[in-house]
N, C-alpha and C positions, 0 to 999 in steps of 0.2 A: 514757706517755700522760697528758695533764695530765686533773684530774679535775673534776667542775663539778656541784655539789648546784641543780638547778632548781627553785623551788616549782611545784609543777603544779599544775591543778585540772582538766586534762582537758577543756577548751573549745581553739578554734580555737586563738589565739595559742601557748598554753605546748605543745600538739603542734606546732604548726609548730618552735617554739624547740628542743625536743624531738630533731627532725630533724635541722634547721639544725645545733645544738651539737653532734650524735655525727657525722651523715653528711658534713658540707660543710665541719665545722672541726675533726673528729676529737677531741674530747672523750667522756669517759668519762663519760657521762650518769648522775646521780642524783636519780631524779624524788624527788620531797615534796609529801606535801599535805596542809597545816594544814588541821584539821578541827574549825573553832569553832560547829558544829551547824548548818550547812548543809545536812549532804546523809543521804539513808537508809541503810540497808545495803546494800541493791542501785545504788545510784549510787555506791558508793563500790568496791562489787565491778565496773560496769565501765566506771571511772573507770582501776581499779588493771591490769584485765586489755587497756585499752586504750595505757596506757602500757609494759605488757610487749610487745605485740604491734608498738611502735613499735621494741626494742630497747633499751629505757635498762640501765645493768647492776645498776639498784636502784630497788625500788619502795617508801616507805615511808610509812605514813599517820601524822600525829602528832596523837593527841586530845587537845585540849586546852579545852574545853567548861568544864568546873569553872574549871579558869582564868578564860577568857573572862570567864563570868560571875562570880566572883569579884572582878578586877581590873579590869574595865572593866566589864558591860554595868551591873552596881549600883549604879556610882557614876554612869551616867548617869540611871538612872532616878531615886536620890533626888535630884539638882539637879536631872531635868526639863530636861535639856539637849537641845536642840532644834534641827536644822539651819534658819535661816532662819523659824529661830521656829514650824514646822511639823512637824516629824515626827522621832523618834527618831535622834539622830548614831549609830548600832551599827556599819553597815557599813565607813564609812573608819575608823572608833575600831579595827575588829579587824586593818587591817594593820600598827599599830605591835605588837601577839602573835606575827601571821604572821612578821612580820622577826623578832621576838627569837627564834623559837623553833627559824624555820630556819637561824640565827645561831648557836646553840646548838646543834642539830644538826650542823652542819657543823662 
């Protein structure tokens, strides 16, 4: 059975993908979810308990917050870097993290 690390986050899409990848294409499902300070401990417990209950044959959360803010969210705020000259670029900035870390993971 070919194996397949998915980033999860436990919203519609990556459960559907979830499915799709073990039940309709027969992959060996390995949920992930990068955890750059998004979520509390109770959305993360059933985040984690929702993607067991779907069957993946691995659930694992990667904190990487210290990172996050280390390597990215710092260097935006001292340049003041600004989407459309309006509001803090954080959000797209953290899935170049997301990819290295499930990259590394895998």
């Amino acid at each position: 059975m070919k194996k397949i690390v998915l980033a999860y986050s436990g919203g519609l899409d990556t459960t559907f993908c979830a499915l799709h990848l073990s039940k309709e294409l027969g992959y060996e499902v390995h949920a992930v979810l990068v955890n750059t300070g998004g979520f509390s401990e109770e959305e993360l417990t059933d985040i984690e308990e929702r993607a067991k209950s779907l069957g993946v044959a691995s659930f694992k959360i990667l904190h990487v917050m210290d990172t996050y803010y280390n390597e990215v969210i710092k260097y935006l705020v001292f340049g003041n870097v600004l989407k459309n000259q309006t509001y803090p670029l954080s959000v797209s900035a953290e899935r170049i993290l997301q990819a290295k870390s499930l990259a590394e993971y895998a």
